[in-house]
PAMIZA-644860 format. One record per residue (C-alpha): residue in one letter; residue number from 1; x, y, z. Coordinates in nm, 2 decimals, decimal comma. Each point is the difference from the previous one (the first is absolute). Layout:
   r     k        X        Y        Z
   A   NUM        X        Y        Z
...
This chain:
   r     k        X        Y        Z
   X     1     7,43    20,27    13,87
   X     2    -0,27     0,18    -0,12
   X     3     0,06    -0,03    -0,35
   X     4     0,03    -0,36     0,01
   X     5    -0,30    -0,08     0,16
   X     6    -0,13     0,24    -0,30
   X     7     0,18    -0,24    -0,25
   X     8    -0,12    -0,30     0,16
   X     9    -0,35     0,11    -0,01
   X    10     0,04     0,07    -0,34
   X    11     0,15    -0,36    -0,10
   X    12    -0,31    -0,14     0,24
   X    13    -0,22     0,19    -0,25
   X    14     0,10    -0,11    -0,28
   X    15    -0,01    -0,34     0,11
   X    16    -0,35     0,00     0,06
   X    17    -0,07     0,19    -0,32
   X    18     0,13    -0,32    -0,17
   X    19    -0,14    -0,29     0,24
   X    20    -0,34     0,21    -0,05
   X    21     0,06    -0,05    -0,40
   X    22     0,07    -0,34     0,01
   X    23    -0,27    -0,07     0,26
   X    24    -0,27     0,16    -0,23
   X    25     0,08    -0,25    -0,27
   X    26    -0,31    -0,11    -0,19
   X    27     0,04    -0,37    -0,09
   X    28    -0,21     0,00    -0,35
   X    29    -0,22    -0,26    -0,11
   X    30    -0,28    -0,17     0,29
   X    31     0,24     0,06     0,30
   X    32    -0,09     0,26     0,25
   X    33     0,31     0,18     0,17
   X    34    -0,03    -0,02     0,38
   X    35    -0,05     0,33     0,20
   X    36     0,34     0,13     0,17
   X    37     0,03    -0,16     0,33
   X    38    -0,04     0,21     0,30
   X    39     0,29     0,08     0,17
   X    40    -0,03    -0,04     0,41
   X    41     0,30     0,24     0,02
   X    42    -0,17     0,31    -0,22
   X    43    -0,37    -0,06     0,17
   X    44    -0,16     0,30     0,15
   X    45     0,00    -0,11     0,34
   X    46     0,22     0,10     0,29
   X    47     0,31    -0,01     0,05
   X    48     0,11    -0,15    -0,31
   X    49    -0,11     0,30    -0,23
   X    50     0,19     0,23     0,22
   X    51     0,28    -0,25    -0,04
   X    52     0,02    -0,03    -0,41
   X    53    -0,06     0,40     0,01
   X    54     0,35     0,07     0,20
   X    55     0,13    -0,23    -0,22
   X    56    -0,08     0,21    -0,31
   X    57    -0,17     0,32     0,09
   X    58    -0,01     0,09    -0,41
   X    59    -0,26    -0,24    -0,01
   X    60    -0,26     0,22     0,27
   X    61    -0,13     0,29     0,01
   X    62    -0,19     0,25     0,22
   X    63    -0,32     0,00    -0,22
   X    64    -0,21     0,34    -0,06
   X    65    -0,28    -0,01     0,20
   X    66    -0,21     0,22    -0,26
   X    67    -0,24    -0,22    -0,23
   X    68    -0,13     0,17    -0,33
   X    69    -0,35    -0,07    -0,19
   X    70     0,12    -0,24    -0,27
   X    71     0,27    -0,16    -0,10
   X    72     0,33     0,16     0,02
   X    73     0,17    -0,02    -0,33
   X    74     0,40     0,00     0,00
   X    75     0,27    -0,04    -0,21
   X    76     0,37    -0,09     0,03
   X    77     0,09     0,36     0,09
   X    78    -0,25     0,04     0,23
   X    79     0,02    -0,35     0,15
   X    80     0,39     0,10     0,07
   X    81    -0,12     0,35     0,15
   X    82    -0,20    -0,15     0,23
   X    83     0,26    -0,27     0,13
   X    84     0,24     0,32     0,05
   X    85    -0,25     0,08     0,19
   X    86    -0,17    -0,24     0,23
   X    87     0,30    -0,28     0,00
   X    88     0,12    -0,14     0,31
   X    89     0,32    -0,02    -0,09
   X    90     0,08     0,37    -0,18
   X    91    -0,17     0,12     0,34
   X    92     0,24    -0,20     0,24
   X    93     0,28     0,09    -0,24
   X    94    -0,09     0,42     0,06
   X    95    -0,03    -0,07     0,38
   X    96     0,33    -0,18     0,00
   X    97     0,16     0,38    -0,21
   X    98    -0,16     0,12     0,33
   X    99     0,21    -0,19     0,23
   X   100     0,31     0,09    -0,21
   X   101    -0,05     0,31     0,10
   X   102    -0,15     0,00     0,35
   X   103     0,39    -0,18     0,05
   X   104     0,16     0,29    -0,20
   X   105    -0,14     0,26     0,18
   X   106     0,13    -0,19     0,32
   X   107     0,31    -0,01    -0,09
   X   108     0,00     0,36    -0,11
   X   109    -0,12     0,07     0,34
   X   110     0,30    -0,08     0,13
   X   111     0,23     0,22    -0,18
   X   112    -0,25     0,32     0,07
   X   113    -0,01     0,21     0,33
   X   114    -0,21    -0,16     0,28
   X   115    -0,12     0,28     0,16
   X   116    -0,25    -0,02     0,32
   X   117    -0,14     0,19     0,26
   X   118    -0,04    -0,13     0,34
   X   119    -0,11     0,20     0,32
   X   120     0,02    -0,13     0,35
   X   121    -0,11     0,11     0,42
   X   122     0,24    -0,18     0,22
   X   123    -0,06    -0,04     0,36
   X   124     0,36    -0,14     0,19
   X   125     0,08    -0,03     0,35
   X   126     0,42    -0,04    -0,07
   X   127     0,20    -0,24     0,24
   X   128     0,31     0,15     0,10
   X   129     0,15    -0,32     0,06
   X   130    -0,09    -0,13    -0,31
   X   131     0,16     0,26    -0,23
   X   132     0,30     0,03     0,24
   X   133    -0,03     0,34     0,17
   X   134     0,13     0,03     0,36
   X   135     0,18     0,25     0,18
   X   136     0,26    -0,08     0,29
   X   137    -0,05     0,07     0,39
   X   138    -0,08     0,35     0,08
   X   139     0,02     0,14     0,35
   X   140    -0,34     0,08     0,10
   X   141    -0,17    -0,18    -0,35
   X   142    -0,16    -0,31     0,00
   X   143     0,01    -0,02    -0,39
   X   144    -0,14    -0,07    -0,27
   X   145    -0,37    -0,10     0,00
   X   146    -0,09    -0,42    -0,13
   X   147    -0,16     0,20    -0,25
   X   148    -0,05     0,36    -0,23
   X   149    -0,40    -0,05     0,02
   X   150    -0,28     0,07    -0,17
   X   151     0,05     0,17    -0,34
   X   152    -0,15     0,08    -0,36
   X   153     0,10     0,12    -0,32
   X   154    -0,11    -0,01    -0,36
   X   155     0,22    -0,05    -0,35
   X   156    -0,10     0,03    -0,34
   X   157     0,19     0,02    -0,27
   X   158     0,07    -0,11    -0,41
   X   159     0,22    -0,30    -0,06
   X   160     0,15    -0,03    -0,36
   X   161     0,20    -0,33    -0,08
   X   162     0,18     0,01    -0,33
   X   163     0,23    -0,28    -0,17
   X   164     0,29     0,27    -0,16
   X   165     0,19    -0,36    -0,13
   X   166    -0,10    -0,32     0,01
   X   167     0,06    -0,20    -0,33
   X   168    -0,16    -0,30     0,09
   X   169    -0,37     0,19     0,06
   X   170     0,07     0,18    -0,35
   X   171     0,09    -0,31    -0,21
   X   172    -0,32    -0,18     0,16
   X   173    -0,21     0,28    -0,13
   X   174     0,13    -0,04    -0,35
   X   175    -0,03    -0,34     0,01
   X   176    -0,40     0,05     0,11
   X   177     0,02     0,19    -0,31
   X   178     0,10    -0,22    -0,24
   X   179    -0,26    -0,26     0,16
   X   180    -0,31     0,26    -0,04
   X   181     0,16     0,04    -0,34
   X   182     0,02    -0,41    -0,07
   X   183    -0,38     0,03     0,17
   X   184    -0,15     0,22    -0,22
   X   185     0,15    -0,24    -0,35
   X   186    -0,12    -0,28     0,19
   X   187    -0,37     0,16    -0,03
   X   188     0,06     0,12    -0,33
   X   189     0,08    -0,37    -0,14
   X   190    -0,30    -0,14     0,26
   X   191    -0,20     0,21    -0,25
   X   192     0,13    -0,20    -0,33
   X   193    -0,13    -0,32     0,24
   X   194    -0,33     0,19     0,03
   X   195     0,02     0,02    -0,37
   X   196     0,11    -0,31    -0,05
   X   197    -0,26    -0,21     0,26
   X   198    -0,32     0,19    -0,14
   X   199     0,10    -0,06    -0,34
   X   200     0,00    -0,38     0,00
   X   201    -0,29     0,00     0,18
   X   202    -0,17     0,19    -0,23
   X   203     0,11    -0,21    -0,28
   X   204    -0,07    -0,29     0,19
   X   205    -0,42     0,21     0,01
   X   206     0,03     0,04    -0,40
   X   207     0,09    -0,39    -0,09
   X   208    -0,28    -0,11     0,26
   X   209    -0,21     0,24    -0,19
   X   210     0,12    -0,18    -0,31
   X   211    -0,06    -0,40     0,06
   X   212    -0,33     0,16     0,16
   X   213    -0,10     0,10    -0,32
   X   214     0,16    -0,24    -0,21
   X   215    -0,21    -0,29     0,24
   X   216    -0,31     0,20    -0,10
   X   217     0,04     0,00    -0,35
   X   218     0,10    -0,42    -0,02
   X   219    -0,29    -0,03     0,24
   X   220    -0,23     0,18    -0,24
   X   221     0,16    -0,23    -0,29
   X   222    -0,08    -0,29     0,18
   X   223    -0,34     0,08     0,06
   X   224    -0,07     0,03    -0,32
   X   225     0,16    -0,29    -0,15
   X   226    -0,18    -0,24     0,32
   X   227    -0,32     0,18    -0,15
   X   228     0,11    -0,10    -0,39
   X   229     0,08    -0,38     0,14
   X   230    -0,31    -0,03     0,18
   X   231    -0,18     0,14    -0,30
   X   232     0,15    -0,25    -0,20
   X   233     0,00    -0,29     0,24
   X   234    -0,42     0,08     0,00
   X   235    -0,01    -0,05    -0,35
   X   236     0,24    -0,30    -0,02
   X   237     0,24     0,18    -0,19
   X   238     0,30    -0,08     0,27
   X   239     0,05    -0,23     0,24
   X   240    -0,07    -0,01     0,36
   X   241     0,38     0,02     0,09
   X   242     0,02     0,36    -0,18
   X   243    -0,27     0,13     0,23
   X   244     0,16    -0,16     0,31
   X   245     0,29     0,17    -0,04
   X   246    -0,10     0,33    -0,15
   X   247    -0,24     0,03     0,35
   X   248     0,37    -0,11     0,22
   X   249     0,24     0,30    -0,20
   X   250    -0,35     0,22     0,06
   X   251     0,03    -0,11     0,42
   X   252     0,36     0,03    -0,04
   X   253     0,01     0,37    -0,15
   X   254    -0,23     0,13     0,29
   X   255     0,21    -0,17     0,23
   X   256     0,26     0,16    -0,13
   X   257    -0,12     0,41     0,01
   X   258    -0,09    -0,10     0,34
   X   259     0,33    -0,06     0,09
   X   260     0,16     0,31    -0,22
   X   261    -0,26     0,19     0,15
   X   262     0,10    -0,09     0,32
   X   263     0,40     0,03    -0,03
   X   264    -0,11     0,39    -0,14
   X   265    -0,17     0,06     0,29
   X   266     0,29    -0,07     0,22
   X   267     0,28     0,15    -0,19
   X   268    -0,24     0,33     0,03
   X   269     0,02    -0,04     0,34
   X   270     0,41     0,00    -0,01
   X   271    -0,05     0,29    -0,18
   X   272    -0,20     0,19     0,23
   X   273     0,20    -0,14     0,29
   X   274     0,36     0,14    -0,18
   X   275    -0,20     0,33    -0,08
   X   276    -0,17     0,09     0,23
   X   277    -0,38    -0,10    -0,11
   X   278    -0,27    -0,03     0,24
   X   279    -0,13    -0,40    -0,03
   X   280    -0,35     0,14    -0,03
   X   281     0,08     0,25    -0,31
   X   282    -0,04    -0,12    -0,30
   X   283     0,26     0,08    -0,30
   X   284     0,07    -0,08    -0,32
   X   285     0,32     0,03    -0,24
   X   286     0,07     0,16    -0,30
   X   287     0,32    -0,01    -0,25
   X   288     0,28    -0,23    -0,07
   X   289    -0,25    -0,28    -0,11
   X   290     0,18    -0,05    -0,31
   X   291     0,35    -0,04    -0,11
   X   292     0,25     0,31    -0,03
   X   293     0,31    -0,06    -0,15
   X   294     0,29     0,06     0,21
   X   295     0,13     0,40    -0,11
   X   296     0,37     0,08    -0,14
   X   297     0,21     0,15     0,26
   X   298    -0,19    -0,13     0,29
   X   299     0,32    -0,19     0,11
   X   300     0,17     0,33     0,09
   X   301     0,12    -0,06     0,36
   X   302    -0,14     0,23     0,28
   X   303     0,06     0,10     0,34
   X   304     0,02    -0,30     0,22
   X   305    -0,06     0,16     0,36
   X   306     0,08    -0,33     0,19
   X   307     0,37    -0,03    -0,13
   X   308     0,01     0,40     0,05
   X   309    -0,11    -0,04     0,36
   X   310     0,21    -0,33     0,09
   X   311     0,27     0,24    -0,13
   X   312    -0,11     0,29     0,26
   X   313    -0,04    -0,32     0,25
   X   314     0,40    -0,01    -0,04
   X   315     0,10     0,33     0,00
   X   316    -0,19     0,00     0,37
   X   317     0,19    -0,32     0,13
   X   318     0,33     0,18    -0,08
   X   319    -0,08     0,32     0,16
   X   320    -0,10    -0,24     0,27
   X   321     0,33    -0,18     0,01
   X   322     0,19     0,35    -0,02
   X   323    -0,25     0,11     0,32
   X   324     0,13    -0,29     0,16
   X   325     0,35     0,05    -0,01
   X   326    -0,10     0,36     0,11
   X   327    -0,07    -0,09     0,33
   X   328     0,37    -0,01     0,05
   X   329     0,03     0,34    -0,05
   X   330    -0,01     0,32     0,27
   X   331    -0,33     0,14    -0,02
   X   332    -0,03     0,35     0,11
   X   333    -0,34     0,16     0,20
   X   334    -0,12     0,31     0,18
   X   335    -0,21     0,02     0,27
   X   336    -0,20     0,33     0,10
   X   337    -0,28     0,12     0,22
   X   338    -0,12     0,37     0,11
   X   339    -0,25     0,13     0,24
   X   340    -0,08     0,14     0,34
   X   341     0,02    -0,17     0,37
   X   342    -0,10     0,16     0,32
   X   343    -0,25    -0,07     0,29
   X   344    -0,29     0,15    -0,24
   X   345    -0,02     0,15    -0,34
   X   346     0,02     0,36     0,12
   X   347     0,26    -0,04     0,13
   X   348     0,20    -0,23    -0,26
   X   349     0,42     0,03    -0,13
   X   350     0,11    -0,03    -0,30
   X   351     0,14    -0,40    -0,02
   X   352     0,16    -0,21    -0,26
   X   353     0,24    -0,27    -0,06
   X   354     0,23    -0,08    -0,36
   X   355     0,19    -0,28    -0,04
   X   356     0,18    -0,17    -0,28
   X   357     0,10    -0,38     0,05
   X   358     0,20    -0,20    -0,27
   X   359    -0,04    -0,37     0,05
   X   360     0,27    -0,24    -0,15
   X   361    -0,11    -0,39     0,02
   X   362     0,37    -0,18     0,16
   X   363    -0,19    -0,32     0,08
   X   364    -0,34    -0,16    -0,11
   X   365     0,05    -0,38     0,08
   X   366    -0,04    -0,02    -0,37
   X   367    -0,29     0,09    -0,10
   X   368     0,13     0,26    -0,22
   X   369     0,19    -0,27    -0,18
   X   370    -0,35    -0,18    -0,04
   X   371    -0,18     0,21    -0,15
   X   372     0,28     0,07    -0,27
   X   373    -0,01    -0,39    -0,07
   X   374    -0,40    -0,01     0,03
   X   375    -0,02     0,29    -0,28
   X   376     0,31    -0,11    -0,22
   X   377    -0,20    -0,34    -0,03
   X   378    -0,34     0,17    -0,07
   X   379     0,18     0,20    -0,27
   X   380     0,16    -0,27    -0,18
   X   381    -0,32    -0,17     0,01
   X   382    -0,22     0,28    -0,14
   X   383     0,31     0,07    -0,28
   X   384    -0,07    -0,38    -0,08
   X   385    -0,36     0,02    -0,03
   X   386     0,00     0,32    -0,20
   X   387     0,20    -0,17    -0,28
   X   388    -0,21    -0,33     0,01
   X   389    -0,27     0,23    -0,07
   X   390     0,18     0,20    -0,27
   X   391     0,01    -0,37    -0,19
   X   392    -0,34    -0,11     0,11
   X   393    -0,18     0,32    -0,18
   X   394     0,21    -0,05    -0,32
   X   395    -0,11    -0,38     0,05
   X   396    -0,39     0,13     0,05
   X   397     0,03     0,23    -0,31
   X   398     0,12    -0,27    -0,20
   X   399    -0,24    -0,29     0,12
   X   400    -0,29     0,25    -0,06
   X   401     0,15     0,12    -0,38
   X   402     0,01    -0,36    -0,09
   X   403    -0,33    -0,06     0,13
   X   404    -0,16     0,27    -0,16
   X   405     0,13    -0,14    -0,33
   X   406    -0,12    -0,34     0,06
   X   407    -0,32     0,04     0,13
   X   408    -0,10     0,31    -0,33
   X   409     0,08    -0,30    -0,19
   X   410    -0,18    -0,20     0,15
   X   411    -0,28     0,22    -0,05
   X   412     0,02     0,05    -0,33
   X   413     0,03    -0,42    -0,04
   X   414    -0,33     0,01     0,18
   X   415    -0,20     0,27    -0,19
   X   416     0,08    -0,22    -0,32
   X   417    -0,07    -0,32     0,19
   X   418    -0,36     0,16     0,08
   X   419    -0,04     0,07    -0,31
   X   420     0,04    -0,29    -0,17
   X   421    -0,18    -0,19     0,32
   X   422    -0,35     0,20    -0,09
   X   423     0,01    -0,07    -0,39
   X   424     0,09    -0,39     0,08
   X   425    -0,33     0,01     0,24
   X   426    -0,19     0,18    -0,27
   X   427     0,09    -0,23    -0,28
   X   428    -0,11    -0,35     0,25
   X   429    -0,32     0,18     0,04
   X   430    -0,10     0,04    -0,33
   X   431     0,15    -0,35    -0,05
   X   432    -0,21    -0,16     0,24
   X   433    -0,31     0,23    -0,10
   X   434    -0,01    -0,16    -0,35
   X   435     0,14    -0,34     0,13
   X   436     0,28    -0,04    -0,13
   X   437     0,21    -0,07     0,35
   X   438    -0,17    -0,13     0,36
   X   439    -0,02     0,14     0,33
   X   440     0,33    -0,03     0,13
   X   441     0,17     0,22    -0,27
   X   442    -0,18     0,29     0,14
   X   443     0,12    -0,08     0,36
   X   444     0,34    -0,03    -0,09
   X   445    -0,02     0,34    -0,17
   X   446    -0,15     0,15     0,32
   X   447     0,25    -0,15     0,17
   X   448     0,29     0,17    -0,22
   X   449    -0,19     0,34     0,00
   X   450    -0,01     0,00     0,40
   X   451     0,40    -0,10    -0,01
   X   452     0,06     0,33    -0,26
   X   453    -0,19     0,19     0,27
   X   454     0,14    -0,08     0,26
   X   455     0,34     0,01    -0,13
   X   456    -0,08     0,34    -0,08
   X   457    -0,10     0,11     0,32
   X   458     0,25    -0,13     0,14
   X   459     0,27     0,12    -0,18
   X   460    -0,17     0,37    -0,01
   X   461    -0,02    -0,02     0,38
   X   462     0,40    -0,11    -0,02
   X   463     0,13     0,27    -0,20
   X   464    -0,20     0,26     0,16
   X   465     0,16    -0,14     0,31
   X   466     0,33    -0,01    -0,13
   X   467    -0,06     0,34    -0,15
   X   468    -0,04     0,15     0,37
   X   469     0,26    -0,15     0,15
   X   470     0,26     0,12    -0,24
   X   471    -0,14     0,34     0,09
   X   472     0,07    -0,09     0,34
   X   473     0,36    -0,15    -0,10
   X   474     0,09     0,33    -0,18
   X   475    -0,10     0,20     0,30
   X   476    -0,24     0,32    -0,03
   X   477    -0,30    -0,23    -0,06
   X   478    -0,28     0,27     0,02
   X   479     0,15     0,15    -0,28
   X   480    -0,02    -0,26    -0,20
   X   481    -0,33    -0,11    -0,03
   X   482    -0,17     0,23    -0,28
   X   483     0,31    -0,10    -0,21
   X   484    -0,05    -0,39     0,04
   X   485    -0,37     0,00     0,02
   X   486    -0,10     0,23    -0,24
   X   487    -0,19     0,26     0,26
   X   488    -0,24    -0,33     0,04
């Protein structure tokens, strides 16, 4: 159960990494892209927070109280050390390896000696009657009184119960086992989602950094060339038309870093929310700003902890089925106690009782027959979803190889596309400047220059994406991070 919530989370994440891409989508040219809409569901207030925070607890955090002078400067390794940290989801995962064994222990409880110590004053007054004591008619005796009267006497002894055989207790231990076993996986692959979920957001961080600065340098551009137009217009070198427009694309680029300045602001807040950052500390990233190709080898497959614990989670439901069909069996048990009994302790006997008792089931109204069929079922189903899962990593491997490919070349499309996009903008400058072309040259260039960006952004923000969840595919994702990012 526990790992799939961790691979739903996971998908969820990923999901929003790409919805987050697409809805950061500068439209180039005088169009403004509208703010992200605020979600009802994901606002602050009560109870829905609480409610989209069950529903993906890799997505909180229990932030560090601590503030620092200054900015806090991170990068990707120490973004991810922090969500191993502080996330809400690695912590409920370790408090979950708790209960695994809390219920281990239990059961191994039941298989050691209970031993206990008990001491008691008894005051009686014994019916006669009652415990069917009489004596028959004596000459001379009127009998037996109603009653023995008035009497004390004080017991204390040691009581050991001890299970010799009973297969049914000792399978359920092994099977609590294999669960703290499965448990323990579970939180090893929920820190691969850790991995996974701080990565994308911090990727998400860097391309906001990106169209932040890319909207500063086309507003700076546009400046400049409204100041060149308006120059010109003043000395009736260009029309009015020129300068109407070049002040619009000026409006238009400061509407523009408003909004990428805005969207940055929030995904820092994801961020800090996945990692653990206090709202009111300020940080700042560092690293993986520019494109690292992807490095030989990194395809080597890894540990998967999920599929190794869905494959402890079976080996528990048949030890539970085999417990199951022990309850048919004899169990065997001993029963002990020791100590002393008299009217006080100086004057106390030696007292004790031993007794073995074998219990064989004959008739259980079927219950017996009901668990059997309740754990056959739960086994077949967790042999079922053990394979599934054996397909759906080689499918999540795969999917994130072939993305990998596609979106590096993608990147490298788009570093060429930039390229070329700055030199055509350069040339309708210097084209316009000795007026050889008109106004609208220039804004088409601009245009294609702020495509070329944010194609490149875009695609950066993809493959470093795709990048991390292939190290979450393979398995062993911490491990993998200086290889694909270059130590960034």
């Amino acid at each position: 159960m526990r790992c799939s919530i961790a691979r739903a989370a996971a998908v969820s994440l990923l999901a929003g990494a790409s919805f987050a891409v697409m809805g950061q989508t500068t439209t180039a040219g005088s169009s403004i892209a509208t703010p992200r809409p605020i979600d009802p569901s994901a606002s602050t207030t009560n109870p829905s927070a609480r409610a989209i925070q069950n529903q993906n607890p890799y997505l909180g955090s229990t932030p560090e109280e601590q503030l620092t002078n200054g900015p806090v400067v991170l990068d990707l390794q120490q973004a991810v050390d922090r969500g191993l940290k502080y996330n809400l989801g690695l912590i409920d995962s370790v408090q979950a390896d708790a209960d695994e064994r809390a219920q281990r222990l239990r059961a191994l409880a039941a298989l050691l000696p209970n031993i206990s110590a008990r001491a008691q004053q008894n005051f009686e007054d014994i019916s006669y009657s009652e415990i069917g004591i009489k004596l028959p008619p004596l000459p001379g005796f009127a009998g037996l009184p109603a009653t023995s009267g008035n009497f004390a006497y004080m017991d204390a002894r040691v009581a050991v119960t001890q299970a010799i055989f009973n297969a049914e207790l000792r399978d359920r231990y092994h099977a609590q086992g294999a669960l703290e076993a499965a448990s323990l996986l579970n939180t090893k692959d929920a820190r691969d989602v850790v991995v996974f979920a701080v990565g994308a957001a911090f990727f998400q961080v860097i391309a906001s950094e990106a169209r932040v600065h890319t909207a500063q340098a086309q507003l700076a551009s546009a400046r400049e060339l409204d100041t060149q137009v308006a120059n010109q217009f003043k000395s009736e070198v260009s029309p009015e038309i020129d300068a109407i427009r070049a002040q619009v694309e000026r409006q238009t680029a400061e509407q523009r870093l408003i909004n990428a300045s805005n969207d940055l602001e929030k995904d820092k807040l994801t961020l800090g929310r996945i990692t653990g950052i206090p709202f009111e500390q300020p940080f700042t990233l560092r690293g993986a700003a520019e494109y690292y190709p992807l490095p030989v080898g990194s395809e080597t497959a890894g540990t998967r902890y999920d599929l190794a614990g869905a494959a402890a989670t079976v080996r528990a439901s048949e030890l539970t089925l085999k417990a199951a069909q022990a309850q048919r069996l004899p169990s065997l048990s001993l029963n002990a106690d020791y100590g002393g009994a008299g009217t006080n302790p100086g004057h106390f006997n030696q007292v004790y009782t031993v007794s073995a008792g074998l219990s064989v089931p004959l008739y259980t109204g079927g219950r017996i027959k009901a668990d059997i069929e309740e754990a056959r079922a739960d086994l077949v189903r967790r042999r079922a979803e053990y394979r599934d899962l054996g397909g759906r990593v080689k499918y999540d491997v795969r999917v994130a190889q072939l993305d990998a490919a596609a979106s590096e070349s993608s990147v490298k499309v788009a570093i060429q596309n930039k390229a070329l996009a700055e030199r055509a903008l350069l040339q309708s400058q210097d084209r316009y400047s000795n007026g050889v072309t008109n106004y609208l040259e220039i804004v088409e260039a601009q245009e294609a220059l702020a495509a070329a960006n944010e194609n490149y952004i875009q695609s950066l923000f993809s493959f470093n994406v795709s990048k991390i969840a292939l190290a979450r595919a393979m398995g062993a994702a911490e491990t993998r991070l200086h290889d694909l990012f270059g130590g960034n």
